[in-house]
C-alpha positions in Angstrom: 99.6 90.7 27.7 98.1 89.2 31.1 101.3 91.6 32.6 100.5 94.7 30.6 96.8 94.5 31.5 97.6 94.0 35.1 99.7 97.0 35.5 97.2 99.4 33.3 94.0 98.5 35.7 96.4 99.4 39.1 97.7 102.4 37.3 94.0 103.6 36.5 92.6 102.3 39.7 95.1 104.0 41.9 94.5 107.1 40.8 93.5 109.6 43.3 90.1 110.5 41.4 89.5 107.8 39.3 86.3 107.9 37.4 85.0 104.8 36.5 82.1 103.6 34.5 81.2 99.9 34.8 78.8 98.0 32.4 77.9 94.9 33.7 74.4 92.8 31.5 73.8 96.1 29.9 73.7 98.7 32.4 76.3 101.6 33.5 77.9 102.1 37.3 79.5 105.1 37.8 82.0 105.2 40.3 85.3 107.4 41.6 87.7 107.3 43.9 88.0 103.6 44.0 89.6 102.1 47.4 90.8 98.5 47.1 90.9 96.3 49.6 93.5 95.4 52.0 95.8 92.3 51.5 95.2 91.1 55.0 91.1 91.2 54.2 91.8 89.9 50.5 91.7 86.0 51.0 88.0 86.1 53.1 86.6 88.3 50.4 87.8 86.2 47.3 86.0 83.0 49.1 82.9 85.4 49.6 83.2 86.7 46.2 83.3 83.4 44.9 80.4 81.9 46.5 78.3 85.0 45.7 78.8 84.5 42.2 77.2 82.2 39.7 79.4 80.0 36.9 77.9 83.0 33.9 80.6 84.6 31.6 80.2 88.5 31.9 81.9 91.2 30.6 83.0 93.9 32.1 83.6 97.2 30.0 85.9 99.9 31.8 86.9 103.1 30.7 88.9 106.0 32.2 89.4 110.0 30.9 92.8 110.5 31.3 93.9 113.7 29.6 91.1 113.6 26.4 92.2 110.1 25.9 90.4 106.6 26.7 92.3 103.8 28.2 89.6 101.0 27.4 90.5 97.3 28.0 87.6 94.1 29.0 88.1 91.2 30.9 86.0 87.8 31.6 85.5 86.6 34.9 84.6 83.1 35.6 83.6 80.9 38.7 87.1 80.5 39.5 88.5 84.1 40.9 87.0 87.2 42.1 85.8 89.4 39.1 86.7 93.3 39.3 83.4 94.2 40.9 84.7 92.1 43.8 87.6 94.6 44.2 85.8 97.2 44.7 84.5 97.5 48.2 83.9 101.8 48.8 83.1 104.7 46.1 82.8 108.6 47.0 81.1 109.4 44.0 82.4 113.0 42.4 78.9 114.2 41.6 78.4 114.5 37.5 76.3 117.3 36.9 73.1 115.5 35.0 69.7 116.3 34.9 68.3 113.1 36.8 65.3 113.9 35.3 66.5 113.0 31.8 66.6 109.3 32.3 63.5 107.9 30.6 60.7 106.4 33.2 60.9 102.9 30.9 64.6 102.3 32.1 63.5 102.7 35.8 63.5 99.9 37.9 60.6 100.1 40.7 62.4 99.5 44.4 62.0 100.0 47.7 59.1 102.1 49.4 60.4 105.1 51.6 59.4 106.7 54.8 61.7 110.1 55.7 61.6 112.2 58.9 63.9 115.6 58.8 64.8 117.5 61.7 66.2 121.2 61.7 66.3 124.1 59.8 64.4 124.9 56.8 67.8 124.1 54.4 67.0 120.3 55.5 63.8 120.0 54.0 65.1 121.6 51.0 67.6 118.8 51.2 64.9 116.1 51.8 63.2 117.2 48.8 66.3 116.5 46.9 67.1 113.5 48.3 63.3 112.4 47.1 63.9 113.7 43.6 67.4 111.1 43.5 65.8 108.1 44.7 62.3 109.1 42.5 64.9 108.8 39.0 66.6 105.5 40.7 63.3 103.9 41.0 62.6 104.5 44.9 59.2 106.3 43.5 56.5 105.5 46.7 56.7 107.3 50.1 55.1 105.4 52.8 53.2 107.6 55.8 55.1 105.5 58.5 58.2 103.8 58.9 56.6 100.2 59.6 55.4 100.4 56.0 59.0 101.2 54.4 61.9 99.0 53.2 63.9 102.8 53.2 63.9 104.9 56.1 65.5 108.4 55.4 66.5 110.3 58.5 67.6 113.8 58.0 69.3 115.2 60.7 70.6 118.4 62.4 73.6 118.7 64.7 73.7 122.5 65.5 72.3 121.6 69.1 73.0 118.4 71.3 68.9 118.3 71.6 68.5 118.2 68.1 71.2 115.0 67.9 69.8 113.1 70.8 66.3 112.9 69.4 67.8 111.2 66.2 69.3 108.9 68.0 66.2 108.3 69.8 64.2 107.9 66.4 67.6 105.6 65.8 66.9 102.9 68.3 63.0 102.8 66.9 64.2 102.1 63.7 66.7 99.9 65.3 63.5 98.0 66.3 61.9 97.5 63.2 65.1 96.1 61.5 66.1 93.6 64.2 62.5 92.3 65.1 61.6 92.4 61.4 60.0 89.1 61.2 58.0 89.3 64.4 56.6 92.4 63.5 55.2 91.6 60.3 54.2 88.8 62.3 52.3 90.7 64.8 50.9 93.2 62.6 53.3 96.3 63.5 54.7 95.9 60.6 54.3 95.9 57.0 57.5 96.4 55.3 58.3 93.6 52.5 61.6 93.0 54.3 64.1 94.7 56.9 64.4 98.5 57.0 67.4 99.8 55.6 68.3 102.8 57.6 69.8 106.0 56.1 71.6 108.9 58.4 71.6 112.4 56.3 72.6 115.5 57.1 74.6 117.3 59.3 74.8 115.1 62.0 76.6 111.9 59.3 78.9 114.3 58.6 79.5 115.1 62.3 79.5 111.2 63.5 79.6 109.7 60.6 82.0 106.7 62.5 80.1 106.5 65.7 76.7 106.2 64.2 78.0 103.0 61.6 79.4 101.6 64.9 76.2 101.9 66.9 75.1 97.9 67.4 73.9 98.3 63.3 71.7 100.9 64.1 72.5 102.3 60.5 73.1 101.2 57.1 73.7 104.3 55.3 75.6 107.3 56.2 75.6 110.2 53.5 76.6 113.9 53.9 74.5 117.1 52.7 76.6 117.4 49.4 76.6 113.3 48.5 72.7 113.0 47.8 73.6 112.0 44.2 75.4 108.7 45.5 72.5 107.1 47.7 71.3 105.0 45.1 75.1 103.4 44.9 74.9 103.2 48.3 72.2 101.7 49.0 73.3 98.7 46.7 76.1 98.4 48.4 74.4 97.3 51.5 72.9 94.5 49.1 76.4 93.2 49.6 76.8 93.3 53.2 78.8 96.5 53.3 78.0 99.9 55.1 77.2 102.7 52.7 79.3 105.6 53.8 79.4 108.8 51.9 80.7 112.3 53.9 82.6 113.9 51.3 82.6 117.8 51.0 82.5 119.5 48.1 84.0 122.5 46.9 80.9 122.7 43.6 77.8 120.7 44.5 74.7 123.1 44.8 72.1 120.6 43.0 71.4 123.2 40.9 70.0 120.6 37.8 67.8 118.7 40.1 64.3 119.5 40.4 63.0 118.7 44.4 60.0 116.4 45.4 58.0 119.2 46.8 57.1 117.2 50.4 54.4 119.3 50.7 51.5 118.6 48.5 49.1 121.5 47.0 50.9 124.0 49.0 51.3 127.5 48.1 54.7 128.0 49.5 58.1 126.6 48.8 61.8 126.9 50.0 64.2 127.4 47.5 68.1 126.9 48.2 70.6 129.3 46.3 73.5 129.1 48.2 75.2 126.1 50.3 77.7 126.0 52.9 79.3 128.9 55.0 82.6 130.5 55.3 81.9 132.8 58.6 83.2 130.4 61.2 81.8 131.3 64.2 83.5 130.2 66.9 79.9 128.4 68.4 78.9 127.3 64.7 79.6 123.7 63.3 78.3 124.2 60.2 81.5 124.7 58.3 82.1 121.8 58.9 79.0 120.0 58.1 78.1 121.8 55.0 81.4 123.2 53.8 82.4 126.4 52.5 80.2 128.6 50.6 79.2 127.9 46.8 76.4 129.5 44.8 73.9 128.6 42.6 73.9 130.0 39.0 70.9 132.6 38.5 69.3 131.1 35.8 69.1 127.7 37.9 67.0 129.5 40.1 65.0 131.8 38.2 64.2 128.6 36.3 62.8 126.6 39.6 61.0 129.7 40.7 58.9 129.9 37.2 58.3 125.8 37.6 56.6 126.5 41.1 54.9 129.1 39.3 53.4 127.3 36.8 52.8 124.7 40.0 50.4 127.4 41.7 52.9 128.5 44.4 52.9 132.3 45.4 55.5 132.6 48.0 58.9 131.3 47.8 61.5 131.4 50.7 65.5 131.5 49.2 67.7 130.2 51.3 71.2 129.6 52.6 73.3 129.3 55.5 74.5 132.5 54.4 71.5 133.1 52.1 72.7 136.8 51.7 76.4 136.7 50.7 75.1 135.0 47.3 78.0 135.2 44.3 77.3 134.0 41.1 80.4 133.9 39.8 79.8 131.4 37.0 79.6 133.9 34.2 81.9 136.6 34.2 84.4 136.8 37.1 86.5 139.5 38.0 89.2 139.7 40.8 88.1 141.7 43.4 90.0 143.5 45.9 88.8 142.1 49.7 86.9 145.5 51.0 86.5 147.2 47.3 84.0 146.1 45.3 82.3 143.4 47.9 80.9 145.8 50.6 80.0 144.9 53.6 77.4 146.6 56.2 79.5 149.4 57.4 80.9 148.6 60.7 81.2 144.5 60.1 83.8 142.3 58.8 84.6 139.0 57.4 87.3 136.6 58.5 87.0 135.0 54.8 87.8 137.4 52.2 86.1 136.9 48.7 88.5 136.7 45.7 86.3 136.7 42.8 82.7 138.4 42.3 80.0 137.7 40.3 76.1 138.2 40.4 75.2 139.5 44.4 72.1 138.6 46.2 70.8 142.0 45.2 71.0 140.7 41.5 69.2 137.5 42.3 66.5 139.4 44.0 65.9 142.6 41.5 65.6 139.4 38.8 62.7 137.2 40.6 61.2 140.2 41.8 60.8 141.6 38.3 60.0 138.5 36.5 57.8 137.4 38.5 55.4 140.1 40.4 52.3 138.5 41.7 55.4 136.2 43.6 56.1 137.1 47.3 59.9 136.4 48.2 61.3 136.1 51.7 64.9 134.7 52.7 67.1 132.9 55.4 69.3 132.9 57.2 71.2 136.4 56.4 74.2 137.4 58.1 74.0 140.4 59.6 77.4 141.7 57.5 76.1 141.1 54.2 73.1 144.2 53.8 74.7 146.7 51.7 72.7 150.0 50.8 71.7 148.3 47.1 70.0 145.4 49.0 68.1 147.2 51.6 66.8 149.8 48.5 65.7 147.0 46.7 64.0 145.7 49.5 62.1 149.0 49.9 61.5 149.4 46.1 59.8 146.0 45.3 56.9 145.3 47.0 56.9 141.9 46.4 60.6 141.6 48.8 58.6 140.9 52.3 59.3 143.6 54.8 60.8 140.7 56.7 65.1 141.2 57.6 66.4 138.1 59.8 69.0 139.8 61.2 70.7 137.4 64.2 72.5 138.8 66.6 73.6 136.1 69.2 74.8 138.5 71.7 73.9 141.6 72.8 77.6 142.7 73.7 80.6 143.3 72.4 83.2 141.5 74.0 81.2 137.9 73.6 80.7 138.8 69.9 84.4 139.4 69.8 84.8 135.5 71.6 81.9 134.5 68.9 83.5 135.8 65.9 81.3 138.0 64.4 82.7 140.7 62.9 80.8 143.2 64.7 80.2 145.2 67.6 76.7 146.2 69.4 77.1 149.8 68.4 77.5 148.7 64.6 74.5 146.1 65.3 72.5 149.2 66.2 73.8 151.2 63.6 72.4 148.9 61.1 69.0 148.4 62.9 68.8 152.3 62.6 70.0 152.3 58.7 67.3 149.4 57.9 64.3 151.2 59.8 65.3 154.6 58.3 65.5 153.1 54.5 62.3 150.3 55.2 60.3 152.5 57.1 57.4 149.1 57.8 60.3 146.5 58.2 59.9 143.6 60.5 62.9 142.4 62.4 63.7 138.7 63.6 66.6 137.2 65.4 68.7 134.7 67.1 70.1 134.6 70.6 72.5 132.4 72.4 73.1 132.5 76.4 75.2 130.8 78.2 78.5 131.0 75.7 81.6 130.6 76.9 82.9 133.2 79.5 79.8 134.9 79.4 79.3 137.1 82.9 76.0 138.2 83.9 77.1 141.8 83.1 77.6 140.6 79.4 74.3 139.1 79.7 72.5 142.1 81.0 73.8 144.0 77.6 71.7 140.8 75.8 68.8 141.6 77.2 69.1 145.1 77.2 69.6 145.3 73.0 66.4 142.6 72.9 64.9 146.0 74.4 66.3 148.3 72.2 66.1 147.1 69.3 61.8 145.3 69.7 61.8 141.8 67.4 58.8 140.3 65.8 60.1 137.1 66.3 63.4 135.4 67.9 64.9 132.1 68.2 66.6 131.6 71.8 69.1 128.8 73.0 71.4 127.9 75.6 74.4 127.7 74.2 75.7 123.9 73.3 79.1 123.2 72.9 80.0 121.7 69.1 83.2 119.4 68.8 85.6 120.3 66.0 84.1 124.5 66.4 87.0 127.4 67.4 85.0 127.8 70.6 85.3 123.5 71.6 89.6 124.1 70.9 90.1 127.3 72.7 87.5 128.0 75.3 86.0 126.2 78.1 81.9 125.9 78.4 82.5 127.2 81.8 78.8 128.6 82.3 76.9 126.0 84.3 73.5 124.5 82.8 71.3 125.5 85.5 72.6 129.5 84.6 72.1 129.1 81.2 68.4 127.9 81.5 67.5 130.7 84.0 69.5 133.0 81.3 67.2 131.7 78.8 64.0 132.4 80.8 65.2 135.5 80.9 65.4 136.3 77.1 62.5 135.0 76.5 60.5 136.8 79.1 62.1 139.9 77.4 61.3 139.4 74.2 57.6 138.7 74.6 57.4 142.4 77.0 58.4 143.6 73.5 57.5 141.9 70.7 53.6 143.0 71.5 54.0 146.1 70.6 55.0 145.0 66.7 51.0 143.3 66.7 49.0 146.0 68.5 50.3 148.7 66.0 48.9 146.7 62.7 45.2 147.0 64.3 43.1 149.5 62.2 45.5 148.6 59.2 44.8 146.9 55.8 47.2 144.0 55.7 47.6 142.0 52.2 47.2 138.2 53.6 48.3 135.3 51.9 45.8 132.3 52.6 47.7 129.0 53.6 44.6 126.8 55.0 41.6 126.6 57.2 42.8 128.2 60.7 42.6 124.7 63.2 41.1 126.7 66.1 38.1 126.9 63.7 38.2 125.1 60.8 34.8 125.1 59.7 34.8 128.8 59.5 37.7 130.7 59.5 41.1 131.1 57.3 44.5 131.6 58.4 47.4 133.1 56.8 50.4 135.8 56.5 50.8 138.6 55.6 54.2 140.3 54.3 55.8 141.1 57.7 55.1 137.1 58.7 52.3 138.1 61.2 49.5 135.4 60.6 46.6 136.6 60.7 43.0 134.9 60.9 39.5 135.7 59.3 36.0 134.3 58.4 35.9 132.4 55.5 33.2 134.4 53.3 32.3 134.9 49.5 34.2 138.2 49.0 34.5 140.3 45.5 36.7 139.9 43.4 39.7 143.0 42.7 40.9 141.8 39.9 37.4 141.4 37.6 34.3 144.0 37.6 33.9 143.9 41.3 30.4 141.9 41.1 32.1 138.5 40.5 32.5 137.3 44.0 33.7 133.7 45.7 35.0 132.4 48.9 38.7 132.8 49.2 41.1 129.3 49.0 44.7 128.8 49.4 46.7 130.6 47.3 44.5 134.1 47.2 45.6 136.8 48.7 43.0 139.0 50.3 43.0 142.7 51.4 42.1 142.1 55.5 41.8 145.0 57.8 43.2 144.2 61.4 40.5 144.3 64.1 42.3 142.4 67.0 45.8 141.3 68.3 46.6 138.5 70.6 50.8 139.9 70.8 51.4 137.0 68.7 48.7 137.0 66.0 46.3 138.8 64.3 42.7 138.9 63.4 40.3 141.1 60.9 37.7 141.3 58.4 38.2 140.3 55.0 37.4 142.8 52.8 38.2 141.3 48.9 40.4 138.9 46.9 43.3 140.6 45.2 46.4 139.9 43.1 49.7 141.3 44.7 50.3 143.7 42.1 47.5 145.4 42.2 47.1 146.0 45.6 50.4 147.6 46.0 49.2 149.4 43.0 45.9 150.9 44.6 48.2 151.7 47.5 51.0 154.1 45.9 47.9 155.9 43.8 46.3 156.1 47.3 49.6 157.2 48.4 49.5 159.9 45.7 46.5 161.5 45.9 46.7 161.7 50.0 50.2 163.7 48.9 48.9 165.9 46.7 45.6 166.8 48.5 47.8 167.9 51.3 50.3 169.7 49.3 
């Protein structure tokens, strides 16, 4: 019997995926991919095991899907050997797809307080807000203001840019601090955490170094990748037992697409929405492949379902995004094969090295949806590639007023030979082609970008063509940076950063002394216009007095804060404006980098754009 049991636990337990579920006094541990531990480490860790462990009889329930069937056996552990929880020293947890927000409140157990910090793009504090809504279910329900105050300290990081990683570790060796001076602190007054810090990596960067930051002098506790957010609570135990929590695992499904954020920012009128992880472009500068993993999509109802919760919430603008936010594919209703460069059309003139096998619902589908459902809703989205604006989606775009005239369209370089070292499956002539397309079908659209100088092999000639498209094409915004070499990227195995550092920062003066010779002329033409603004707050320059907020190109714009009529009633009714209005403000002033006017009434989206095509009308049939 003892034999038989024996062999059936190894069998289940060396499975590659072995899902587990543990019920120890009650409650259920779910775990996969169980590692045991080595023989050579097996000895110390049964005298631990031992030790920790009090002289109580407890069961120990295990189960295992294998092929519809249940293989269930129990055990007793005693005082006298190490139990099975002892065995098992590391779990990457296969995420289950459950709502966390179906476990009743009475079953959660209050824990630690948390303090988070997130540094990057805007996907990270989509992630954060995730992350919140995970430890919120698993009873980690307080966020402290500061880090003395917090037994968890989140750190969500980016690692597209060395800067970006050094001032983690940085923020690393302050938390380092508070965890080894612990007592002292409290001591002192600095600080006010019931015990020592535990310190959580997330993010790109604990995907990157996930080894070297566990290694670093035990800076860190916890080291979880973007698509392992579900298995910080597990984690986080397991530093209870003197282990590192380590979680980096890619995955091929996880969109936390049944998990409803912590909105971070409180009574705000905007939100970020993710639809889309992950990227399959591979560009020879980018790590994010790597970090994030290859594309997966969210399903439309998921999303159409988080928009009309923020609704409800009072928020009028959402952002979508994505690493890719624009080559979106539902395809978890009805797939169909596609044939690579039939039915999934590209921007003419660009070209994928990943070629997409099955096709669902397209980012055009997504965004006719939320624009029609919900039409007093702006919608904006990032970060597009360039190669994914088919005709359908720049129509849209032009049809539905409530799509920002707002295309991030990054470039990187302004020549063709560096984009054909980047890998970017396009040229400048089709870059330009497209400009022309998007300008010619959305007449009023603004334009924002990325550049990177400095990349490898780049010659001053090849820079000269940078600044001379910056030129050409006139942005309303762009984000410039000296290129930084990424381990594991096509560019760190096949090229050499050859451009030296003191180039690539005069380089990048350069671009940015262009851009802002250009980007004035985008502000200056708005003056004497009526622009629909979106108010976010009291503008800090004047407080007291004035408003601030943007209007559907992503120009902010600044007024006085006055009782103003009201559109939308019988025009006598009249109030000051607060956040969340939007209010019809004609452009008086530009600065090149914002605007300023007088506000002339509080409106609803709709009906503004409404006024305007009827205005529209008559002005075209007076003249005709």
């Amino acid at each position: 019997m003892a034999s038989s049991l024996s062999s059936s636990l190894s069998a289940i337990l060396y499975q590659p995926h072995c899902a587990l579920r543990l019920r120890i006094h009650g409650r259920y541990f779910r775990y996969s991919t169980v590692r045991l531990l080595s023989s050579d480490n097996y000895a110390s860790y049964c005298n631990l095991a031992t030790r920790q462990r009090n002289s109580r009889r407890f069961s120990v329930n295990l189960s295992k899907n294998v092929s519809q069937s249940h293989l269930c056996f129990s055990t007793a552990a005693t005082s006298e050997g190490p139990s099975l929880r002892d065995f098992i020293t590391q779990a990457a947890l296969v995420t289950p797809q459950t709502n966390p927000d179906t476990v009743p409140a009475s079953e959660v157990v209050k824990r630690g307080r948390i303090y988070h910090e997130t540094y990057g793009c805007q996907m990270n504090i989509n992630d954060m807000e995730i992350v919140l809504s995970v430890m919120k279910n698993a009873g980690y329900d307080e966020v402290m203001p500061n880090p003395e105050s917090a037994e968890i300290i989140f750190i969500n990081t980016c690692a597209i840019r060395d800067n970006a990683e050094q001032k983690v570790w940085q923020r690393l060796n302050y938390f380092w601090f508070l965890k080894r001076h612990w007592k002292s602190n409290v001591a002192t007054g600095r600080s006010k955490s019931l015990h020592p810090p535990k310190v959580v990596v997330l993010g790109c960067m604990a995907e990157r170094l996930k080894e070297k930051i566990l290694d670093a002098d035990k800076m860190v506790d916890v080291v979880c990748g973007p698509d392992a957010y579900r298995d910080l609570p597990r984690l986080l135990d397991e530093v209870d037992y003197g282990q590192k929590g380590i979680n980096t695992l890619l995955s091929l499904e996880e969109t936390y697409a049944d998990i409803s954020p912590v909105r971070i920012s409180k009574n705000s009128v905007t939100a970020f929405v993710s639809v889309m992880r992950g990227c399959n472009n591979m560009c020879s500068f980018c790590i994010v492949p790597f970090t994030r993993g290859r594309e997966r999509s969210r399903p439309v109802d998921s999303i159409v379902k988080e928009v009309a919760e923020l609704w409800k919430e009072g928020v009028k603008e959402v952002t979508l995004l994505g690493q890719n936010v624009n080559s979106y594919n539902d395809a978890s209703g009805t797939e169909k094969e596609v044939e690579p460069g039939t039915n999934w059309q590209y921007a003419e003139g660009f070209s994928s090295i990943s070629k997409v096998k099955t096709m669902g619902l397209r980012f055009a589908d997504l965004l006719d949806r939320l624009s029609t459902e919900f039409p007093d809703m702006r919608f904006r989205f990032t970060s597009p590639h360039p190669k994914d604006f088919p005709d359908e989606l720049l129509y849209l775009m032009r049809d539905r007023h409530n799509i920002c005239n707002l295309i991030h369209l990054p470039a990187q370089s302004g020549n063709s030979t560096v984009l054909q070292r980047m890998r970017r499956g396009y040229t400048r002539e089709a870059y330009l082609d497209l400009v022309q397309k998007i300008r010619r079908i959305v007449p009023d659209v603004a334009l924002t970008s990325d550049f990177i100088c400095g990349f490898c092999g780049e010659t001053e000639e090849e820079h000269a063509d940078t600044l001379s498209l910056i030129k050409t094409v006139g942005y309303d915004m762009a984000f410039m940076f000296a290129y930084s070499m990424r381990e594991k990227t096509h560019a760190h195995r096949n090229y050499a950063d050859d451009v030296p550092e003191d180039v690539k920062q005069r380089r990048l003066t350069e671009l940015i002394e262009t851009f802002r010779g250009s980007t004035g002329q985008f502000y200056d033409s708005k003056v004497g216009t009526v622009q629909l603004v979106l108010v976010e707050g009291s503008n800090k320059r004047a407080p007291e007095t004035e408003l601030i907020g943007k209007s559907d190109r992503g120009h902010r714009v600044s007024f006085t804060n006055m009782a103003l009529p009201l559109r939308y009633e019988d025009n006598t009714s009249s109030r000051n404006p607060i956040v969340g209005d939007f209010v019809e403000v004609r452009i008086l002033k530009s600065t090149r980098a914002s605007l300023s006017g007088e506000a002339l009434a509080i409106t609803k989206l709709s009906l503004f754009y409404n006024d305007m095509d009827e205005e529209a009308f008559v002005a075209s049939a007076s003249s005709s």
